[in-house]
N, C-alpha and C positions, 0 to 999 in steps of 0.2 A: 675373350671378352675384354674390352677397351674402354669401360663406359658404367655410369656411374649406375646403378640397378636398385629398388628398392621393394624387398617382398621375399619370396621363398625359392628358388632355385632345387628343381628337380630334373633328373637327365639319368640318361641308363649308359651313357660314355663316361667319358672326359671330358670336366670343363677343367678349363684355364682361364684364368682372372690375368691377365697383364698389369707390368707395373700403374699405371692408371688408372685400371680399372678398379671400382669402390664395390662391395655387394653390403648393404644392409638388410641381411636375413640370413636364413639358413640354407645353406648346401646341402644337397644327398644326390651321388652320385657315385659312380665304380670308382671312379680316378680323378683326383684336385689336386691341380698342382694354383698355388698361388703366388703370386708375384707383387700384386697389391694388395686393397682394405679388406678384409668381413669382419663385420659387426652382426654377428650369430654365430651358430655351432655348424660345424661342417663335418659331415658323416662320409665317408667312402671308405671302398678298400683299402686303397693306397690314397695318404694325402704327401703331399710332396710341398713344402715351403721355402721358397728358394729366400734370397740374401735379402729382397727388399720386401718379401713380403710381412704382413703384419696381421694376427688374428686377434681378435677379442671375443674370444667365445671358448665353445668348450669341444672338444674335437672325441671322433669316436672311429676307431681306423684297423685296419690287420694290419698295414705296415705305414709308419710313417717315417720321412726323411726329411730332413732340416740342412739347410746351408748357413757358414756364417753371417751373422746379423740378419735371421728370422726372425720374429719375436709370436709369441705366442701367451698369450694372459688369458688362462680356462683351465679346464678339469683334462687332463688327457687319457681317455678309457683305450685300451689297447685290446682288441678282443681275438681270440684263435678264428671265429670264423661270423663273419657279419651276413646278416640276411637284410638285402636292403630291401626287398619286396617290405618284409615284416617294418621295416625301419618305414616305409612310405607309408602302411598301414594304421602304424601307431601315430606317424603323425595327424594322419587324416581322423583319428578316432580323437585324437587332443582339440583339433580345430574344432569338428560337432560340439563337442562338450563344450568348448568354449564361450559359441556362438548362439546356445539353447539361451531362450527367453528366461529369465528371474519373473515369476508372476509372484507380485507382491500381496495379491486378495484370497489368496491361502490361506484360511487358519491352522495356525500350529496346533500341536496335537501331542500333548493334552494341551485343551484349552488354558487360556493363564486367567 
């Protein structure tokens, strides 16, 4: 990818972000290799960060590799064995929740 993207990024390969390339969301995917921006968490097996690329999020990976001048500002969870199915699942179970109505003509309970 070459091009500036904005939203969530899901794929059962390999993406690749090129140097130009910007993602503002989150990755999940078998294999990321970056070269340019995300601005979200990137989940795969192997994430791969080469010299220009640059994260701001939080990464969750079985193996990750770094070149000099990667930079990466987030949480880095290193796991023995990732289940990305489970990983697409859980997102989709965050997004419902997210997106359920608030009905504000509820009375609470006990009454006040």
């Amino acid at each position: 990818m070459e091009d500036i993207f904005v939203g969530d990024i899901t794929a059962r390969g390999r993406v690749t972000l090129g140097k130009q390339a910007s993602l503002d969301g989150d990755l999940i995917c078998e294999q990321a290799v970056i070269a340019g921006l995300v601005k979200g968490d990137v989940t795969a097996r192997r994430i791969t960060v080469l010299g220009t690329g640059r994260i701001l999020g939080n990464l969750r990976m079985e193996k990750l590799m770094t070149e000099d001048g990667a930079f990466i500002q987030g949480v880095i969870t290193l796991e023995k064995s990732l289940e990305l199915d489970e990983v697409v699942q859980e997102k989709a179970r965050s997004l419902i929740l997210d997106a359920a109505p608030v009905r504000e003509d509820v009375t609470q309970w006990p009454a006040r």
